[in-house]
C-alpha positions, 0 to 999 in steps of 0.5 A: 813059634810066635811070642803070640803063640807061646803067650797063648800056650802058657809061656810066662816071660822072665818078669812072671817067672820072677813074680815081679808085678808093676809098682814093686821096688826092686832092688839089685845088689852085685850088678857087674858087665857079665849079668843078663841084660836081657833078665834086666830089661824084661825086670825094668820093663815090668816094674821100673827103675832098679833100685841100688844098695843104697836105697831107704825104700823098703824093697819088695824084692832084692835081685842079687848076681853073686859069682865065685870069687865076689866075697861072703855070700853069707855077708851079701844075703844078710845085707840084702836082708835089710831094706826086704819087706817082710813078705819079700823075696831074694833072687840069687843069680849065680852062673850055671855050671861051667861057666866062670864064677859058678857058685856050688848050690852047697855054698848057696845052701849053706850061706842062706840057711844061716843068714835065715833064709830058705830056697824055694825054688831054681829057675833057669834065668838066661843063657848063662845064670840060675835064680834061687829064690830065698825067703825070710824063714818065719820067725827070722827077722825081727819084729819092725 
């Protein structure tokens, strides 16, 4: 099947799936040689440069590759947290199940739930990574 094609039938890019329109400031947090370079440019294709953590803008959506091993994904999620408007979105990137570095959707669970955020949604984000998308619960991050 062409692109075409698969336009015509419905299939969204990764860009859609991620909700990702041109003119949004997205941040990306843990970026390593392993991620998904096809993810990237379809996501720099869309919006633009990727904005990194040491950003001042107020970002519209922060992508964060986090594998096992990279340190408190509680402390990661609450630091991504801090230039995220507030009707913003956290993508979780983390590596499918076997794959080295996989994450235990538990853990992913867990460390959003404290840091205030709640998961809405999985996608599958390329060969080898999954996206769960985080949200701000209501009421958990303070009034600007």
């Amino acid at each position: 099947m062409s692109a075409t094609a698969g336009q015509a039938d419905g299939v969204r890019s990764l860009a859609d799936r991620f909700g990702i329109e041109p003119g949004m400031v997205v941040m990306e947090m843990g970026y390593d040689d392993d991620v998904d370079t096809d993810l990237r440019d379809a996501l720099t294709d869309r919006c633009g440069e990727l904005v990194d953590e040491d950003t001042d803008e107020v970002v519209d959506a922060v992508l964060v590759w986090h594998r096992d091993g990279d340190g408190d994904l509680f402390e990661l999620l609450v630091d991504a947290l801090g230039p995220l408007a507030d009707n913003g979105v956290v993508w979780l990137l983390t590596p499918k199940a076997g794959r080295d570095g996989h994450v235990e959707p538990s853990e992913v669970a867990e460390s959003a739930q404290t840091a205030g955020l709640q998961q809405t949604s999985t996608i599958n984000a390329g060969r080898d990574w999954s996206g769960a998308r985080l949200v701000m619960r209501r009421g958990s991050k303070a009034k600007k």
